[in-house]
Kinemage of the C-alpha trace (Angstrom):
@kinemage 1
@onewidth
@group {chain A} dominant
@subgroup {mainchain}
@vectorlist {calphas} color= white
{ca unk a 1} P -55.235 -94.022 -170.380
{ca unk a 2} L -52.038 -92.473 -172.275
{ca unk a 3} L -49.146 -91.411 -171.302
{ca unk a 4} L -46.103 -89.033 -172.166
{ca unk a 5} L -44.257 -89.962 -174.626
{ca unk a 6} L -40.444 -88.032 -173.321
{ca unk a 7} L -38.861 -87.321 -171.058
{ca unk a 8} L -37.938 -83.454 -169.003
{ca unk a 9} L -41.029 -82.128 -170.189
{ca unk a 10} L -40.689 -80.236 -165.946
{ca unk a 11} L -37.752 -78.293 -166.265
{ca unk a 12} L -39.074 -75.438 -164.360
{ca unk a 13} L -42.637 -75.122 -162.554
{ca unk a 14} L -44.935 -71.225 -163.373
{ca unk a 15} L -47.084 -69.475 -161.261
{ca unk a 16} L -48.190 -71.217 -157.901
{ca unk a 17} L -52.375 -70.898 -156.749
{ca unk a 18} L -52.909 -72.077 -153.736
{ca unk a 19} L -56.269 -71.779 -151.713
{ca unk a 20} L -56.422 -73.382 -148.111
{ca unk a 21} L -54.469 -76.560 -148.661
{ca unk a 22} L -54.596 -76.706 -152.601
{ca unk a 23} L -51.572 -75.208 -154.719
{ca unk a 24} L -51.432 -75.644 -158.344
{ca unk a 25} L -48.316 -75.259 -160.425
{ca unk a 26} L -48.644 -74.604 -164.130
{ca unk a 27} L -46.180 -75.784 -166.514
{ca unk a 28} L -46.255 -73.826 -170.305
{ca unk a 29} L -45.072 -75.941 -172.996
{ca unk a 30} L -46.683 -73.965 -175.496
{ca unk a 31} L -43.891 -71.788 -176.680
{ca unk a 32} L -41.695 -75.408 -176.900
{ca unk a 33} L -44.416 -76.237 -179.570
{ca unk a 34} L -44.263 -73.116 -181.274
{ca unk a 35} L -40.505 -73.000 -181.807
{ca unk a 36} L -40.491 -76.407 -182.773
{ca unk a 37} L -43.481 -75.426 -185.679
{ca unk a 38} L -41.889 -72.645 -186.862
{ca unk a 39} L -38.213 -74.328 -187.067
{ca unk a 40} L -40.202 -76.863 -189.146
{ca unk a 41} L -41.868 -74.562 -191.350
{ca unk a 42} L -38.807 -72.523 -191.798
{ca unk a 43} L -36.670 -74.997 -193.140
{ca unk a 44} L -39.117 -76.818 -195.495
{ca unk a 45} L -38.461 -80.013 -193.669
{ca unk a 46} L -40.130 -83.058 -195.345
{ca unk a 47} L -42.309 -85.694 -192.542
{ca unk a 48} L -39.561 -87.812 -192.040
{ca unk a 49} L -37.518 -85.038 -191.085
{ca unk a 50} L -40.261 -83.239 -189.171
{ca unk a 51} L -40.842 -86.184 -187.168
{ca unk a 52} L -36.863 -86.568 -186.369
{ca unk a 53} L -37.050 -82.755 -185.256
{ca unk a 54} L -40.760 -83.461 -183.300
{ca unk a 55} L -38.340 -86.047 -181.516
{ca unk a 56} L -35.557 -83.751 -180.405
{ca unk a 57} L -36.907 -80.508 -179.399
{ca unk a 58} L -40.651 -81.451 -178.437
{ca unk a 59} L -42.035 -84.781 -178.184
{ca unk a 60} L -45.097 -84.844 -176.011
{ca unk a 61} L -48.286 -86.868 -177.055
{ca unk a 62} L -51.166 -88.350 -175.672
{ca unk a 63} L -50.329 -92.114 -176.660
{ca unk a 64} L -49.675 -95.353 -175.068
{ca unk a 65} L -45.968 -95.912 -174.409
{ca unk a 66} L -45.205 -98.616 -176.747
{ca unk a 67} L -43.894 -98.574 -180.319
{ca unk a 68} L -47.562 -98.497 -181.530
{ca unk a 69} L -47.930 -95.170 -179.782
{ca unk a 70} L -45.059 -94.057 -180.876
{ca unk a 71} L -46.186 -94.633 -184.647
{ca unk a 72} L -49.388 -93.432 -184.059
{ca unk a 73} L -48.153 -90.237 -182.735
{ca unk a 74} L -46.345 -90.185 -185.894
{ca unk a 75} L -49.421 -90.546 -188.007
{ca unk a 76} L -51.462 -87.872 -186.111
{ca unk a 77} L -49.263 -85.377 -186.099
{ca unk a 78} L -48.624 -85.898 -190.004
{ca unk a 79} L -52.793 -85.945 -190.302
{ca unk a 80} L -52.945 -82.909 -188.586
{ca unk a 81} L -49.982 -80.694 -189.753
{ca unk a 82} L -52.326 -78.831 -191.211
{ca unk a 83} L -54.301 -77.540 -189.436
{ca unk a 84} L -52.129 -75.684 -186.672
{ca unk a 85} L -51.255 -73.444 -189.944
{ca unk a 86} L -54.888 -71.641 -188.903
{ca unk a 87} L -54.774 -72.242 -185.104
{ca unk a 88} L -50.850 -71.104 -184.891
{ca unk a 89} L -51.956 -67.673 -183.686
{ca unk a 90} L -54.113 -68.700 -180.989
{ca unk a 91} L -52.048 -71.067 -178.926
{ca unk a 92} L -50.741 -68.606 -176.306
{ca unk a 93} L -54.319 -67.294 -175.920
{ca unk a 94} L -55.920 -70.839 -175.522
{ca unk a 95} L -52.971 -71.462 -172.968
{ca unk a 96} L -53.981 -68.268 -170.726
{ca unk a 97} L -57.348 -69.261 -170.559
{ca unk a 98} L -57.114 -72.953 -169.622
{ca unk a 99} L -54.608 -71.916 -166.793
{ca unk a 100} L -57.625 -69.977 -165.470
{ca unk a 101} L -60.137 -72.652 -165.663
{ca unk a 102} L -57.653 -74.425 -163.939
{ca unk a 103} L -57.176 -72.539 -161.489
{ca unk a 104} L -60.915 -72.142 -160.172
{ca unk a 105} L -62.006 -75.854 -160.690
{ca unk a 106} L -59.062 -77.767 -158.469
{ca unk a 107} L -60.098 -76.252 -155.796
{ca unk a 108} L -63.635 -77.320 -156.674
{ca unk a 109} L -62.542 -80.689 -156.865
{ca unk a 110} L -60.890 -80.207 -153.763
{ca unk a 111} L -64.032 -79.645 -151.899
{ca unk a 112} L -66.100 -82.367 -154.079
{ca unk a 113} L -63.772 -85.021 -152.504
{ca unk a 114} L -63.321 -83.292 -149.261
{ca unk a 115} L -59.896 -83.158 -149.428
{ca unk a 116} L -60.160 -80.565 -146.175
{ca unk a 117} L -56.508 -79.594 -144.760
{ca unk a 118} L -54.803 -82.555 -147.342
{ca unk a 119} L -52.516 -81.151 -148.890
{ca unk a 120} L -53.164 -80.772 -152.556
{ca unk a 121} L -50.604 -80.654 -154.559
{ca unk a 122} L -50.858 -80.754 -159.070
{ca unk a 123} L -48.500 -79.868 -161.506
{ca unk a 124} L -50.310 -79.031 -164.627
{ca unk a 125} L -48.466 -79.055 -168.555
{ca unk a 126} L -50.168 -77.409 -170.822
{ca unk a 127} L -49.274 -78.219 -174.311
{ca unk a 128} L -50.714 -78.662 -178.339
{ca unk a 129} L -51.536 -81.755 -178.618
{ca unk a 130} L -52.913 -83.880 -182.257
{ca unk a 131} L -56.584 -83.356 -182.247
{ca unk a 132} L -56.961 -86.212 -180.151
{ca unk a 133} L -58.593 -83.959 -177.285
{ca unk a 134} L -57.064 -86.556 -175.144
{ca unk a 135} L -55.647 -85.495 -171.398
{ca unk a 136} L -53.812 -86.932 -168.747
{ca unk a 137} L -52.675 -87.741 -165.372
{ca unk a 138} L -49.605 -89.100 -164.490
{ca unk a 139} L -49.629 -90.462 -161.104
{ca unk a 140} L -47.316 -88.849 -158.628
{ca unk a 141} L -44.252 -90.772 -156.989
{ca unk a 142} L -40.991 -90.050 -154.833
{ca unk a 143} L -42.235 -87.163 -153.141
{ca unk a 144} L -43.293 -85.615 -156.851
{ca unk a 145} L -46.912 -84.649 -157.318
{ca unk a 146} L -49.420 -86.041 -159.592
{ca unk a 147} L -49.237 -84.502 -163.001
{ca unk a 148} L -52.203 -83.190 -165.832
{ca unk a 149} L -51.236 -83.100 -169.324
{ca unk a 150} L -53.880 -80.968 -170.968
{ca unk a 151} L -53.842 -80.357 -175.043
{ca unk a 152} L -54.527 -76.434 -175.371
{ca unk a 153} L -56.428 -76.887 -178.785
{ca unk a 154} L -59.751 -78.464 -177.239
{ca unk a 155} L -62.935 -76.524 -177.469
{ca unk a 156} L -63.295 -74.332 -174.057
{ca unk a 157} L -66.187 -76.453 -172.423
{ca unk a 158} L -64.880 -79.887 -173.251
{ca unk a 159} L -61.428 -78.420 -171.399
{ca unk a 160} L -62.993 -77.483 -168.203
{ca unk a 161} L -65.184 -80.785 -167.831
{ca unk a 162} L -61.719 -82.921 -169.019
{ca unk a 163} L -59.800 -80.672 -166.263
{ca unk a 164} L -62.566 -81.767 -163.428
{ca unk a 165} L -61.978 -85.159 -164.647
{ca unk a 166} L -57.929 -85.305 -164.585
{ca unk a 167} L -57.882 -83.190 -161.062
{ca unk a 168} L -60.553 -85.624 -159.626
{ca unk a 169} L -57.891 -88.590 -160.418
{ca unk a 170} L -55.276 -86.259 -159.101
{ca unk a 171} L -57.083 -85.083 -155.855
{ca unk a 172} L -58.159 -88.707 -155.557
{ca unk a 173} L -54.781 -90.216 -155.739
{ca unk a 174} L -53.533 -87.897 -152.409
{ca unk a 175} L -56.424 -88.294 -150.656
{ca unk a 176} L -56.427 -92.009 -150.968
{ca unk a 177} L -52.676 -92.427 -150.969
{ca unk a 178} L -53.493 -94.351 -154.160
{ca unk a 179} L -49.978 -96.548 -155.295
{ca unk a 180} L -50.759 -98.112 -158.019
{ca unk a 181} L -49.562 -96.535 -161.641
{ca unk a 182} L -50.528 -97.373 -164.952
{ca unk a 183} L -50.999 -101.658 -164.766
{ca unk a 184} L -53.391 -101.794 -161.900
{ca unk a 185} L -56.751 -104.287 -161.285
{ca unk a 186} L -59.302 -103.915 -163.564
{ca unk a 187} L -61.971 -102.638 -161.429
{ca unk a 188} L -59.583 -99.932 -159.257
{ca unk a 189} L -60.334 -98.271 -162.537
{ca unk a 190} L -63.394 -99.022 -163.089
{ca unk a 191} L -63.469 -97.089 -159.797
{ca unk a 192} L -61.462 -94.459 -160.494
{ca unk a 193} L -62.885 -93.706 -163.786
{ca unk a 194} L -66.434 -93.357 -163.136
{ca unk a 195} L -65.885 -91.723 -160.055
{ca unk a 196} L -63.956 -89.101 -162.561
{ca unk a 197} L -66.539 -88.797 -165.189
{ca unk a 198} L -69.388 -88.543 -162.514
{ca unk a 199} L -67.392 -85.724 -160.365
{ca unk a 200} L -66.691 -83.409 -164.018
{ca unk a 201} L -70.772 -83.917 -164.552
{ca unk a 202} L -70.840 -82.428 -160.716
{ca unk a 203} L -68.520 -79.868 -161.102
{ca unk a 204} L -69.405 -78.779 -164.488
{ca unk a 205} L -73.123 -79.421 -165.074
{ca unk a 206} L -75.821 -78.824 -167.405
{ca unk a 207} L -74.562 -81.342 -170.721
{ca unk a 208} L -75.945 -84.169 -171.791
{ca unk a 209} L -74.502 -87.584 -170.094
{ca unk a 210} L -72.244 -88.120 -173.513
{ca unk a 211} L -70.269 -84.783 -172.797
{ca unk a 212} L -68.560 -86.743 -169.643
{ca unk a 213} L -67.844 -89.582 -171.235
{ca unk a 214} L -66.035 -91.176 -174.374
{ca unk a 215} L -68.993 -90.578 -176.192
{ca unk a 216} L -67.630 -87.163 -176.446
{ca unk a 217} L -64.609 -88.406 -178.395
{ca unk a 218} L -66.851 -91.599 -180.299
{ca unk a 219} L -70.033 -90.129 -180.770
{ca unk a 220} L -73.642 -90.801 -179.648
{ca unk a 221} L -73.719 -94.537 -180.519
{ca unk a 222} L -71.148 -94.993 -177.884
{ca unk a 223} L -72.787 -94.155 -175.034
{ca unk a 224} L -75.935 -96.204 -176.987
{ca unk a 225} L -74.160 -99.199 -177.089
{ca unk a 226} L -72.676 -99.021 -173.375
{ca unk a 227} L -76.298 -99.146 -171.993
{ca unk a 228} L -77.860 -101.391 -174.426
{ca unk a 229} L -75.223 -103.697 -173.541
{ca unk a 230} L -74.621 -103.078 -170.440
{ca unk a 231} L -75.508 -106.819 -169.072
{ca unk a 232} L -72.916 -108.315 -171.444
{ca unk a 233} L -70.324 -105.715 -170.724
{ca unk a 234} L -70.538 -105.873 -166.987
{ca unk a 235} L -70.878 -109.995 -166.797
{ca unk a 236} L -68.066 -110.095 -169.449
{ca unk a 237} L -65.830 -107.893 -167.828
{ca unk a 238} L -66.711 -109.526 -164.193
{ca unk a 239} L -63.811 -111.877 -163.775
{ca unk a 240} L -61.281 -110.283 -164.950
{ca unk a 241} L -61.517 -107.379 -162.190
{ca unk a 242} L -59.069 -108.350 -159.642
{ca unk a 243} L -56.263 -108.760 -162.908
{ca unk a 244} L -53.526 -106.487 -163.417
{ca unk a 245} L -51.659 -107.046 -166.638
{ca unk a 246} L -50.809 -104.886 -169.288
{ca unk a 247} L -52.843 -107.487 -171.757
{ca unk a 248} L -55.973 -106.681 -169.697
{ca unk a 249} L -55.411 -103.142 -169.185
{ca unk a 250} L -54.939 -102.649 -172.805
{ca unk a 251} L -58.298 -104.735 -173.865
{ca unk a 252} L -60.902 -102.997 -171.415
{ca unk a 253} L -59.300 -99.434 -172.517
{ca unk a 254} L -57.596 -98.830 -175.513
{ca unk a 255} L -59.399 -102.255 -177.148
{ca unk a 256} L -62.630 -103.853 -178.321
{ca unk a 257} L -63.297 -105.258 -174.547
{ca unk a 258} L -65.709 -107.894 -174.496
{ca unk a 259} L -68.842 -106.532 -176.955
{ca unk a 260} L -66.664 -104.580 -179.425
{ca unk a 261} L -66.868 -101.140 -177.767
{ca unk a 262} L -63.917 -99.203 -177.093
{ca unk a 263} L -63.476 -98.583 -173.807
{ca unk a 264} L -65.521 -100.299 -172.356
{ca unk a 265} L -63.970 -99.705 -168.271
{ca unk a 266} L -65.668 -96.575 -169.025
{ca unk a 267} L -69.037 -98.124 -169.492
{ca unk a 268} L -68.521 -99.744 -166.254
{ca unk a 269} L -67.359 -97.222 -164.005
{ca unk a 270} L -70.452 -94.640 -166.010
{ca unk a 271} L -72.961 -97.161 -164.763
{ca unk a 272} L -71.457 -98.465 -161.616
{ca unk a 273} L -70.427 -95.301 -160.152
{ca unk a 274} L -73.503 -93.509 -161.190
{ca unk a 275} L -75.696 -96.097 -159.345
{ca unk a 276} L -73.628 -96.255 -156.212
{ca unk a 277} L -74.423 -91.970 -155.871
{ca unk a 278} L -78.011 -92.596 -156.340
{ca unk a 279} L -78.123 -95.080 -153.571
{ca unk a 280} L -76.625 -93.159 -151.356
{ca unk a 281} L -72.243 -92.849 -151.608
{ca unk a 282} L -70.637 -89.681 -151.459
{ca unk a 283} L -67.840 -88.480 -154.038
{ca unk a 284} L -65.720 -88.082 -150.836
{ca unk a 285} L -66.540 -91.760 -149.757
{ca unk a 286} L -65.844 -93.381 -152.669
{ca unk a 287} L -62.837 -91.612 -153.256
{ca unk a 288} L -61.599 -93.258 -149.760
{ca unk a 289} L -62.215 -96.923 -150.974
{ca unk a 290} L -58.922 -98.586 -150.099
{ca unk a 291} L -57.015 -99.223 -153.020
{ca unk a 292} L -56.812 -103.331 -152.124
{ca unk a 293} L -60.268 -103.429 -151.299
{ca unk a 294} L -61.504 -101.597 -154.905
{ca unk a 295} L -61.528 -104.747 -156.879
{ca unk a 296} L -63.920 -106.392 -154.641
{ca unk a 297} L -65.773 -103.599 -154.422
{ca unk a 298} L -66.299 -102.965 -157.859
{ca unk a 299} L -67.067 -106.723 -158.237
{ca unk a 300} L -69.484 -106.781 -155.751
{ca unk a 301} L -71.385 -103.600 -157.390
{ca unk a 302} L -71.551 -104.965 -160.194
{ca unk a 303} L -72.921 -108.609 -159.194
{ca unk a 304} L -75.842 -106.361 -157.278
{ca unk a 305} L -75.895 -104.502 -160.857
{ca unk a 306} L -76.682 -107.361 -162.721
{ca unk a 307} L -79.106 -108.708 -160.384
{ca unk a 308} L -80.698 -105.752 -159.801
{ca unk a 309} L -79.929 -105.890 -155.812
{ca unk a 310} L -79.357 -102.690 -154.047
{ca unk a 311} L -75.371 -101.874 -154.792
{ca unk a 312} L -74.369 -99.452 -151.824
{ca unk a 313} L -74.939 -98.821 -147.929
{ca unk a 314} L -76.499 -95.650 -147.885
{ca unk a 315} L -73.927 -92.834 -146.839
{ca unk a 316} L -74.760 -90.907 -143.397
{ca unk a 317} L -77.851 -88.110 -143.807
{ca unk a 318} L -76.898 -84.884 -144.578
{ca unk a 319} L -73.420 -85.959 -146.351
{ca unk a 320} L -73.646 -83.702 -149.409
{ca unk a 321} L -73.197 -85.788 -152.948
């Protein structure tokens, strides 16, 4: 989970794509980066200074919105100055390409969660990001659609399986009429997460399970770990499903949870979610899980989970996966 870091990032909205009820506005930041780069460069500006200027004319990062995301925006992007010297040239390119995987694999998603004549609407913001390879959504609100944040600079497959997974939180959100923002129960993203990683495996097959989740970003001992431990993780993380504070949030996701693993929501909803397909839900009927009811839900799949019970009523024949 991260978030944008300024504001009026949406001052004006590109090309539209619509097919049946999906449209799909793209938002190009790039060229925002690149002037801010080359002002940078051109006036020898030392990292204090380069931050102050990051501030003022760009200031987009995929952080948590607190002072310690602030920072460690600050710290990336002086890790990484770097290396856009030898990327510089292919920003625009990167850009033009991710628009078009973007462009085919909404409507995918679309049809994945049977969205049917919903209407689908997604603003998506391109940018250059830190080398964190870390997207996001932004919820929508007020009438304004839900909003992807995707860094340009990530390598061309891990973009179009981290687009399936941000538009299957977006598509999810309208077809659901999902409320809840960034502080919500424990196991409505649980949910929402695994359904996510699950759908991008669907939409964009043929990796191993590690591409689809944080494995990707933590390596193979990750996604070790998660099963290995998966009884403590899913016991540990049991009673605190129904909770929806920022302390909570912040330990099952961005902390050590309850084994040590980072991320460890992500563990649940990979196993949860993945079980609950095999015995029989859809991807269109668990995206239609009332929001209230999710944290039960989740709690009770995960009680059949760790007692090995069957977790799911089988969805009708002949619904597709």
């Amino acid at each position: 989970m991260a978030i944008l870091l300024c504001a009026s990032l949406l001052p004006w909205r590109g090309a539209r794509a619509d097919t049946a009820s999906v449209t799909l506005h793209v938002v190009n930041v790039v060229p925002k980066f690149m002037k801010f780069y080359h002002a940078a460069n051109s006036r020898h500006l030392d990292p204090v200074q380069r931050w102050a200027l990051w501030e003022k004319d760009y200031g987009i990062a995929a952080v948590p919105p607190t002072p310690q995301g602030k920072a460690l925006a600050h710290k990336r992007l002086d890790k990484v100055w770097g290396k856009y010297r030898a990327a510089i040239g292919q920003f625009n390119g990167d850009a033009a390409r991710d628009e078009a995987a973007a462009r085919k694999i909404l409507p995918e998603v679309a049809r994945l969660l049977k969205a049917g004549k919903h209407p689908i609407t997604v603003d998506l913001v391109l940018f250059v990001g830190e080398y964190s390879h870390n997207a996001f959504t932004v919820p929508g609100s007020d009438g304004k659609p839900a909003t992807v944040y995707l860094p340009v600079e990530m390598p061309p497959r891990w973009t179009r399986i981290t687009l399936a997974h941000e538009f299957t939180h977006a598509v999810h959100a309208e077809v659901d009429s999902l409320k809840n923002m960034y502080v919500e129960p424990l196991g409505e993203t649980v949910l929402k997460e695994g359904l996510a990683m699950h759908a991008s495996r669907h939409i964009v097959p043929g990796g191993p399970a590690i591409a689809y989740t944080p494995a990707m970003a933590y390596g193979v001992s990750w996604q070790k770990t998660c099963l290995d431990d998966r009884q403590a993780i899913l016991s540990g993380m049991r009673p605190y499903l129904d909770k929806s504070t920022m302390k909570v949030t912040q330990r099952f996701t961005f902390g050590k949870g309850i084994t040590g693993l980072h991320d460890e929501v992500y563990c649940a909803g990979w196993i949860i979610v993945g079980r609950l397909l095999d015995e029989g839900y859809t991807y269109a009927s668990l995206a239609r899980i009332p929001e209230s009811a999710m944290p039960d839900f989740v709690t009770h799949a995960i009680s059949q989970e760790l007692s090995g019970q069957s977790a799911a009523k089988p969805a009708q024949q002949g619904s597709p996966r």
